[in-house]
N, C-alpha and C positions, 0 to 999 in steps of 0.2 A: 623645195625651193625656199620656202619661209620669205619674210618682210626682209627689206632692206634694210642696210642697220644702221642707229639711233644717227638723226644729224639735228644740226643746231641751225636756228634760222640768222641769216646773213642781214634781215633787216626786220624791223617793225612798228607799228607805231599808231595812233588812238585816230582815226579819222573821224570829225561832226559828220551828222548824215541828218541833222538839221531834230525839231522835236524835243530839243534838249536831250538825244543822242551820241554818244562815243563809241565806235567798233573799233574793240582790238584786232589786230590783225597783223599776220609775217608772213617773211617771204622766205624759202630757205631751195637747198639744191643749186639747178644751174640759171644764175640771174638771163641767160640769154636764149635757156632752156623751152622747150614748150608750155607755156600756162595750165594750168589745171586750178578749178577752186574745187576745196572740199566742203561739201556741207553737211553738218554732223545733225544729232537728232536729237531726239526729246520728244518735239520743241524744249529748249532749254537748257540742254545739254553740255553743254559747250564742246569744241575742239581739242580732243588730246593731242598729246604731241605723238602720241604711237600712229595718228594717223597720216602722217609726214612718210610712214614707211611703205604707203602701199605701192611709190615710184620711182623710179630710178633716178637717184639725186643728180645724174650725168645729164641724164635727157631733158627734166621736168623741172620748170620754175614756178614751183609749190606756192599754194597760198592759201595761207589759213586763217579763218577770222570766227570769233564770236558773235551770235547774230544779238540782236538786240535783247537787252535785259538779262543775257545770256553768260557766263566764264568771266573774264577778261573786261567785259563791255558795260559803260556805262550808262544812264541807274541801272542798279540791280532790279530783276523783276522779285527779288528777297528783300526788297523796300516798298512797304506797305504805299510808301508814298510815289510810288513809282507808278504813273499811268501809262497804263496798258492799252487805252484806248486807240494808243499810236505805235501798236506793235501787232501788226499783222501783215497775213503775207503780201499785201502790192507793197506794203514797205519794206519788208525782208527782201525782196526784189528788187525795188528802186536800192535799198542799200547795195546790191548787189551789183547795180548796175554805175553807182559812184564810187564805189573799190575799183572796179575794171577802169572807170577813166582816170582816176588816180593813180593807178599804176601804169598806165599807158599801155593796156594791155588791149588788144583786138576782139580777139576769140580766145576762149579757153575751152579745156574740157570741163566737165562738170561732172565730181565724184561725191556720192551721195548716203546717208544710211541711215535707214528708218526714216525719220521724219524728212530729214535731208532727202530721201530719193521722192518722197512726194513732191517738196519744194523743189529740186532739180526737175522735175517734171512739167512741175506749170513752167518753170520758169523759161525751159527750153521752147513749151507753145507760145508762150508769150512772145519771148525774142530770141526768136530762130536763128537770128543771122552773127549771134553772138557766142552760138554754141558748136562746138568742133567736135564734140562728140558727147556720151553720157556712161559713166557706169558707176552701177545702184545695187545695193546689198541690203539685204533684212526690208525689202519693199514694201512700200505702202505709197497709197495713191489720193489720203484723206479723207475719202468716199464717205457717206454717213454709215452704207452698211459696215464697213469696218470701224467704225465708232462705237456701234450700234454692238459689232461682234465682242468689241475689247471690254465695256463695260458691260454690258446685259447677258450676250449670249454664251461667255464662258464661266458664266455663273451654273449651267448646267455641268460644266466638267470638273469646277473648282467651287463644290459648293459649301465647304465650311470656310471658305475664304472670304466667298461672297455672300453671303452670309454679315459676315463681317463687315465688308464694305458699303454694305446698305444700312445697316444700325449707324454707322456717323452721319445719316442725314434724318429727316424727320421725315417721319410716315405718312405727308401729303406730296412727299418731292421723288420720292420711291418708284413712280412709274413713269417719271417723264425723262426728259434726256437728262442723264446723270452727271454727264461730267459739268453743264450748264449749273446743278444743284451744286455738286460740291466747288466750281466754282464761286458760286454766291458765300458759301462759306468761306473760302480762302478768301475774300475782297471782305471778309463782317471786320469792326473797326475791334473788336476781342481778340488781343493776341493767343490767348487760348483756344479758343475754337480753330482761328488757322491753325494752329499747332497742330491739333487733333486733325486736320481735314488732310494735313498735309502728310502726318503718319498713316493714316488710312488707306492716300490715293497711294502714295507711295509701297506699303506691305502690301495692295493689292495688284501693282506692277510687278512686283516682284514674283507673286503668287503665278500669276497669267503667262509673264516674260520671262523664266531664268537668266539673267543676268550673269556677265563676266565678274571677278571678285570686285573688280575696282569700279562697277557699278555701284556694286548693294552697300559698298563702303563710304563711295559717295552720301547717300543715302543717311546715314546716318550724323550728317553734318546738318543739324536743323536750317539752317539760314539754303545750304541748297538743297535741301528736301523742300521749304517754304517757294523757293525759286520756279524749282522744276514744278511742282503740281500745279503755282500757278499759271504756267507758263502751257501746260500743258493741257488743263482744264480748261482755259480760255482761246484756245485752237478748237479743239473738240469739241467743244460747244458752241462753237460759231460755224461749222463746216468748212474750218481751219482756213476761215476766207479766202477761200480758191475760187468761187463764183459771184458775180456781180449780187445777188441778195441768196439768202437761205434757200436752199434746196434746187440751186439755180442747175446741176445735174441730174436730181433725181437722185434715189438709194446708190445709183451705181459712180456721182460725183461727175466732176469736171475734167478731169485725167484721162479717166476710162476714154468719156465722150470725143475727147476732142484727141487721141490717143493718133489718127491719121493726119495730125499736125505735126508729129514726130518723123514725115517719111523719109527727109533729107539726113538722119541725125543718126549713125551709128551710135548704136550701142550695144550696151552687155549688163544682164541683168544676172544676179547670183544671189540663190535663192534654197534655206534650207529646209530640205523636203520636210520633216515639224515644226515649222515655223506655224504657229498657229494660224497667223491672218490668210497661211492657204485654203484653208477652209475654205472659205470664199471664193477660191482661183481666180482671185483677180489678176492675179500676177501671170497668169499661163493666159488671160487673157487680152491683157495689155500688151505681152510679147505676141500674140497672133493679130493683133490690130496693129502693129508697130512696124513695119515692113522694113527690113535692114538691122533688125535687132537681133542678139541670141537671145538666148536663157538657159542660166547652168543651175541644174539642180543640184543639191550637194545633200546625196541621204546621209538618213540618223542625225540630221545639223538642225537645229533651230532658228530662232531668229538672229544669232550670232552663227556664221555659219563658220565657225572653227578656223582649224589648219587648212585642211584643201580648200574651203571658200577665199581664202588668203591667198591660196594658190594660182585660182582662177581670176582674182582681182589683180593680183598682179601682174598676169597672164593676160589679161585688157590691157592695163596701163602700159606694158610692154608694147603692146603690139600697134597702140595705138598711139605711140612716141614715134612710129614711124612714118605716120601717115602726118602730111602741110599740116603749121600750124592752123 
């Protein structure tokens, strides 16, 4: 089947979302087409334009945006002087929620990856009545145990990596939550130490996540290496503010829990069988708590789950261009 092929967006443009905030954002496909937003991951990541192809330009009026600090969007979170204070998720969500009346848009779907399919998550328990349906790739649900797995516990299977990853902080910050330490590094007013904290968290995503080329190439652009790990450490370290204070689900998070707030909300989750964060099954179990949901597993696949996971995403998005906006 493969992606749809390349299109060009038909509008775009910087909207305040208040904060001293600007989200870039476009719109492309059919302007009178079904709504979908995509939200891309990291945290920090930004929106490629490959991900315009997982729907059919006929059906779907696409819309992609940078979330704050993020691609396109302005301050950069690769500006020291960029506070972060006012970038977390009930604001990734209110922004989300001021795109939609901006465009005049009702209900959309909500298409999500990695970090995005956590945030698609809360976002749908939060306002339900906004969402027409969801489908989530390379899932995660923010949980601490999955924090907990990405930095700490696959230091047992990547251990000359991690290894590594703990030498750039100091040996009294070593056992507590790590992304919170290397965070405090990324925020020291030494642009060297960022420097360092950021090549560290970054070769050690890499190590853990195999990444697509035009990942790891990213990566190598200091200002969004400095970007992403801060963006990404200061989620992680906060229990990626999905719950009213710390720990407000427990190890297992606010997703999991409130996971039968989902009943009304088709979806489709794709999901690739070495995708590390299975380990955990959180994902096999948030589609059994999710009534009206599938789950495509896609073997030999990772956390990018390839061509057939492409296949199955668009195999959603298909299907679900037919169902009321």
């Amino acid at each position: 089947m493969g992606r749809y092929p390349e299109i060009e967006p038909y509008d775009h443009g910087m909207l305040d979302v208040g904060d001293g905030n600007r989200l870039y954002w476009e719109t492309s496909g059919n302007p009178d087409g079904k709504p979908a937003v995509v939200l891309h991951g990291g945290p920090g990541s930004g929106a490629g334009a490959g991900l315009r192809r997982y729907f059919d330009p006929d059906a779907y009026r696409i819309v992609l945006f940078h979330q704050r600090g993020a691609g396109r969007s302005l301050p950069s979170a690769a500006d020291p002087a960029t506070d972060m204070s006012v970038n977390t998720a009930p604001h990734l969500m209110a922004d989300l929620e001021r795109l939609r009346a901006h465009l005049g848009i009702g209900r959309w779907l909500v298409w999500g990856v990695s970090f995005g399919s956590a945030l698609g998550l809360r976002y749908a328990q939060t306002h339900p009545g906004v969402v027409s349906e969801l489908v989530l790739t390379g899932v995660a649900t923010g949980s601490p145990a999955e924090v907990d797995l990405l930095t700490r516990g696959l230091g047992r299977i990547f251990p000359e990596a991690y290894e590594r990853f703990l030498a750039e902080l100091p040996e009294d910050e070593r056992d507590g939550n790590l992304a919170a330490a290397y965070n405090r590094l990324l925020e020291s007013p030494d642009p060297e130490v960022r420097a360092r904290a950021a090549q560290a968290w970054t070769d050690w995503e890499t190590a853990i996540i195999p990444a697509p080329p035009g990942s790891v190439e990213r990566f190598r652009d200091p200002a969004y290496r400095l970007g992403f790990a801060r963006t990404v450490t200061h989620y992680w370290g906060n229990d990626h503010f999905f719950g009213d204070f710390p720990g407000d689900g427990g190890e297992e998070g606010v997703v999991l829990r409130d996971a039968h707030l989902l009943k009304d909300i088709p979806g489709t989750l794709v999901q690739g069988s070495l995708d590390l964060g299975n380990l955990l099954g959180i994902v096999w179990r948030l589609h059994h708590a999710w009534p009206g949901s599938e789950l495509v597993i896609v073997d030999d696949a990772g956390h990018d789950a390839g061509a057939v996971g492409d296949d199955a995403l668009i195999a959603a998005t298909d299907r679900y261009a037919r169902r009321p906006h």
